[in-house]
Backbone as CSV, one residue per row, in Angstrom:
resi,resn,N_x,N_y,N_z,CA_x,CA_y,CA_z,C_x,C_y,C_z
1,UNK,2.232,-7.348,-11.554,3.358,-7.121,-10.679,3.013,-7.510,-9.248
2,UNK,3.742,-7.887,-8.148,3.582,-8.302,-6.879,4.043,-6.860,-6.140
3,UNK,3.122,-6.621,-5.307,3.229,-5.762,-4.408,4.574,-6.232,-3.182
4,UNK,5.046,-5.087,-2.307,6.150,-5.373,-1.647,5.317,-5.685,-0.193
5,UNK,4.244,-5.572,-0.249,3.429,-5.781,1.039,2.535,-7.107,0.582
6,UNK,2.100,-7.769,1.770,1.142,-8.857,1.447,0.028,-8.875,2.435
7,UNK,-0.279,-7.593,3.170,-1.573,-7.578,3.560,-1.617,-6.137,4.019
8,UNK,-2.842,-5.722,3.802,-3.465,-3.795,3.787,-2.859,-3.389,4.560
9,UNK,-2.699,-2.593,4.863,-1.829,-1.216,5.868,-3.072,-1.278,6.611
10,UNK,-4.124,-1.448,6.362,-5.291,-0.516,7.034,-5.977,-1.859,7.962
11,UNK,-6.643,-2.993,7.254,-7.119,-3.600,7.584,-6.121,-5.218,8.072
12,UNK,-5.053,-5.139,7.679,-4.495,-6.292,7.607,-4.806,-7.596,7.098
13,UNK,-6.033,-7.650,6.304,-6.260,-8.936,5.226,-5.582,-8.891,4.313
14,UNK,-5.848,-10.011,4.040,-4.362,-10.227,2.701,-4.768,-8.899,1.616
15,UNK,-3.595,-8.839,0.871,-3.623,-7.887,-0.414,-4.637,-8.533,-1.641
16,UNK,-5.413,-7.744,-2.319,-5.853,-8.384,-3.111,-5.197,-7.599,-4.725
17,UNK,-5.655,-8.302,-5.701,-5.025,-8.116,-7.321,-5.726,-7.061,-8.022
18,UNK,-6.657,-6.694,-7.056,-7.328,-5.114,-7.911,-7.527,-4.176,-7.007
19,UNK,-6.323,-4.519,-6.278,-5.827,-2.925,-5.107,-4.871,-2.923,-5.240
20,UNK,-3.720,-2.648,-6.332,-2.361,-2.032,-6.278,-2.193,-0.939,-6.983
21,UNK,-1.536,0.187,-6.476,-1.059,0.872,-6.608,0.659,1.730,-6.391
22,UNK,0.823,2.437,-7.062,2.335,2.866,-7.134,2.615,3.650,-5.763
23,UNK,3.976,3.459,-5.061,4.070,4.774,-4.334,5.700,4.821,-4.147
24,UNK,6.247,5.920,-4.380,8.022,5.849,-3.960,8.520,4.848,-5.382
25,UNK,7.651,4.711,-6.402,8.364,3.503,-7.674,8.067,2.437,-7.331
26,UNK,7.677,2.176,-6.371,7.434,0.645,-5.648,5.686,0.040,-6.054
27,UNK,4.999,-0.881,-6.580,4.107,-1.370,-6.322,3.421,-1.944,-4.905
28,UNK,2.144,-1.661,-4.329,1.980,-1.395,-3.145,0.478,-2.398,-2.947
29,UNK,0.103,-2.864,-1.965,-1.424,-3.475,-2.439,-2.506,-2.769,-1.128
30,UNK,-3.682,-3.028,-1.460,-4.580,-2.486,-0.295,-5.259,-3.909,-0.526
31,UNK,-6.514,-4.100,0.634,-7.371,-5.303,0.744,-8.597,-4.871,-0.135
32,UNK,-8.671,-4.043,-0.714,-9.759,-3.672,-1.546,-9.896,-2.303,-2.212
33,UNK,-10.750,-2.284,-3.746,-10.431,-0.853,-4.479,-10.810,0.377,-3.576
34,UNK,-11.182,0.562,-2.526,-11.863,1.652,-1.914,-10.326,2.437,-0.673
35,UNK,-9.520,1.157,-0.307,-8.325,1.368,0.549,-7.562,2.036,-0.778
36,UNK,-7.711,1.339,-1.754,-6.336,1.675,-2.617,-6.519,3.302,-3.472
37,UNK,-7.591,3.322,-3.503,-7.851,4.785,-4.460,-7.935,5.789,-3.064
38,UNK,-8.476,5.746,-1.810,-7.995,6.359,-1.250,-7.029,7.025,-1.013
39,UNK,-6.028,6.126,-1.034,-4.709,6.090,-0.861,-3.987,6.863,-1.723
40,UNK,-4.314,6.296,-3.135,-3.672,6.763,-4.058,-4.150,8.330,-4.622
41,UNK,-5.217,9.023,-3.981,-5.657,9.703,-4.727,-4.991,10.880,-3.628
42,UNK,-4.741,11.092,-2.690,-4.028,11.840,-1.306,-3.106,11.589,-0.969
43,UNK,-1.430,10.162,-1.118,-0.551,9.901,-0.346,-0.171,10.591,0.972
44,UNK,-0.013,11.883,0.727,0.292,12.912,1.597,-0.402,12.986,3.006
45,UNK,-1.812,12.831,2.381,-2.738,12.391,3.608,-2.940,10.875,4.387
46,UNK,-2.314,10.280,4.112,-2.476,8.859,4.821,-0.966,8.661,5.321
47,UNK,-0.901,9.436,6.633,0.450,9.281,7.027,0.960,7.957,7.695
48,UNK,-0.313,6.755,7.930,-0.348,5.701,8.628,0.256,4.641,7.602
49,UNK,-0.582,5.280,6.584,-0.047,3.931,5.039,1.303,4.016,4.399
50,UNK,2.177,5.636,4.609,3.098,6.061,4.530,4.262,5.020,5.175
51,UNK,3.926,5.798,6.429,4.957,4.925,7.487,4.786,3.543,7.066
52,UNK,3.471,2.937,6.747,3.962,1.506,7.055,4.716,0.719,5.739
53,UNK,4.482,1.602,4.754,5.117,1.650,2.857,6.346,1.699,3.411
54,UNK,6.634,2.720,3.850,8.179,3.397,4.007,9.270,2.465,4.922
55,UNK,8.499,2.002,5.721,9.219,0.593,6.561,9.253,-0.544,5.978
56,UNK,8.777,-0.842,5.011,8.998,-1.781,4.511,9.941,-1.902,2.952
57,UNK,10.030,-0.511,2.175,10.594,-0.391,1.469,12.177,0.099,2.388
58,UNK,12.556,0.456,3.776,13.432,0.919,4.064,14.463,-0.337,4.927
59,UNK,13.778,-1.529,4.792,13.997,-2.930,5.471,14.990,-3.317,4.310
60,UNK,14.425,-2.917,2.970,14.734,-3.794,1.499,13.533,-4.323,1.515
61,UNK,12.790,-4.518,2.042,11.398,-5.504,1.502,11.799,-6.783,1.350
């Protein structure tokens, strides 16, 4: 599946194919497995990756 983002929330390098994860139903990417399980393992706590998910799913993507 293609993520609705095309580069990390965190780092801004491109997305890579073994950092996606789900958030809001949406497929999501990080620049690497260590951004993405972060992420995925707390949502609640990464209010930076939130906002920047949430703006982009609230554009239409």
């Amino acid at each position: 599946m293609k993520p609705i983002n095309q580069n990390c929330p965190r780092s801004g390098k491109p997305v890579k194919d073994d950092s996606l994860t789900e958030y809001r139903g949406f497929i999501v990417g990080f620049c690497n497995p260590g951004c993405r399980d972060d992420f995925a393992s707390d949502p609640q706590r990464c209010v930076k990756d939130r906002a920047f998910f949430d703006a982009i799913i609230e554009s239409g993507h």
